[in-house]
Structure formats: structure tokens, C-alpha cells
N, C-alpha and C positions, 0 to 999 in steps of 0.2 A: 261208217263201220266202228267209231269210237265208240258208241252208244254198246254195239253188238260186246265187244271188248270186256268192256266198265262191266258189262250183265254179267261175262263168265269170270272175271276174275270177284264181283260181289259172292255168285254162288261157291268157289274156291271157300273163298272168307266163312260165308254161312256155313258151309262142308266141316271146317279146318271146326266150327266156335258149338258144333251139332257133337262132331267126335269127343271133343275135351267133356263137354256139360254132360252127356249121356253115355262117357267111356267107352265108346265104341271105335272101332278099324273105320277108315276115311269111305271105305265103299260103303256100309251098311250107312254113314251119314247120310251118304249121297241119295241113297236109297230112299232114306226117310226125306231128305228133300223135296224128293220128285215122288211122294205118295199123292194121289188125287183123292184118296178117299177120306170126305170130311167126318167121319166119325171116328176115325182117326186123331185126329188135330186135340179131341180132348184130352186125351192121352199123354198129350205133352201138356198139360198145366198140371202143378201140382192141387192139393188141398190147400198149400199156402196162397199160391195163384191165384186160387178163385176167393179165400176169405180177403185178398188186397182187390181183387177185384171190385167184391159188395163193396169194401171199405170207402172207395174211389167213388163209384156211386150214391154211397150214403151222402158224404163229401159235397155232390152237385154235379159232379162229371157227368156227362152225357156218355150213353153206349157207345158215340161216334168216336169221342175222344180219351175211352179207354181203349178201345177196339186199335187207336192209333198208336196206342203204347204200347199193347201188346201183337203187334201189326198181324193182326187179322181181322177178319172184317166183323163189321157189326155184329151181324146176325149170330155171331159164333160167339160175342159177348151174353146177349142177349138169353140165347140157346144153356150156356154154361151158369149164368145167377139161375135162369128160372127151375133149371135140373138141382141148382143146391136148396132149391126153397123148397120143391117137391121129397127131397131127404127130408130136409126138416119139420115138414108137417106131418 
């Protein structure tokens, strides 16, 4: 049950560090927490995000181990460069 524990007092955390960054009451955090829908998820990177993103990538970083710093998964790295190349052409 420690494992169960550890989980809800991380979400707390992530609850408590969602409220401060995007000024929000702790329920609407929570809310955005527990959103499933991935088109969603863009939403919270900025413009700056995604140009440290490319940046990271120009750099040598792989998708996997940007993806791990902005802990979301590949695909959502991958998804978000190729949407700012399709802007810029």
C-alpha cells in the first residue's frame, strides 16, 4: 500500500505546482490532471516549449529523451515539432 500512498500524495504535489503555474483554484488543477484527452496536452506547452523543444533536438537529443524531460510520452514530442514545421512552411 506504500506504492498506493507515494501515487496520491505525488498527484497532491502535481495538484498544488498545476494551481501556482496556471493560477488556478486546486479543483480546476485536479481537473486538468485527470483530463484523458490528448489534444489537450498541447495546450499546456507554450511557444517557448516547443522552440526549447526543436532546440533539444537540433542539439542530438532523441524524441525519447526530450519526451522524458517534459514527461510525456514520445509521440506527443514528435506530434508537437512536426505541427511547428507545418506553421512554418
Amino acid at each position: 500500500m506504500a506504492g498506493v500512498e507515494s501515487l496520491e500524495v505525488k498527484l497532491n504535489y502535481y495538484a498544488m505546482a498545476v494551481a501556482i503555474l496556471a493560477k488556478c483554484n486546486i479543483e480546476t488543477a485536479f481537473e486538468k490532471l485527470q483530463n484523458d484527452t490528448p489534444e489537450k496536452v498541447r495546450n499546456y506547452f507554450t511557444p517557448r516549449d516547443t522552440e526549447d523543444m526543436q532546440k533539444l533536438r537540433d542539439e542530438g537529443l532523441s524524441y525519447y529523451a526530450i519526451a522524458k524531460i517534459y514527461d510525456v510520452s514520445r509521440s506527443t514530442i514528435i506530434g508537437r515539432l512536426n505541427r511547428k514545421e507545418e506553421r512554418v512552411s
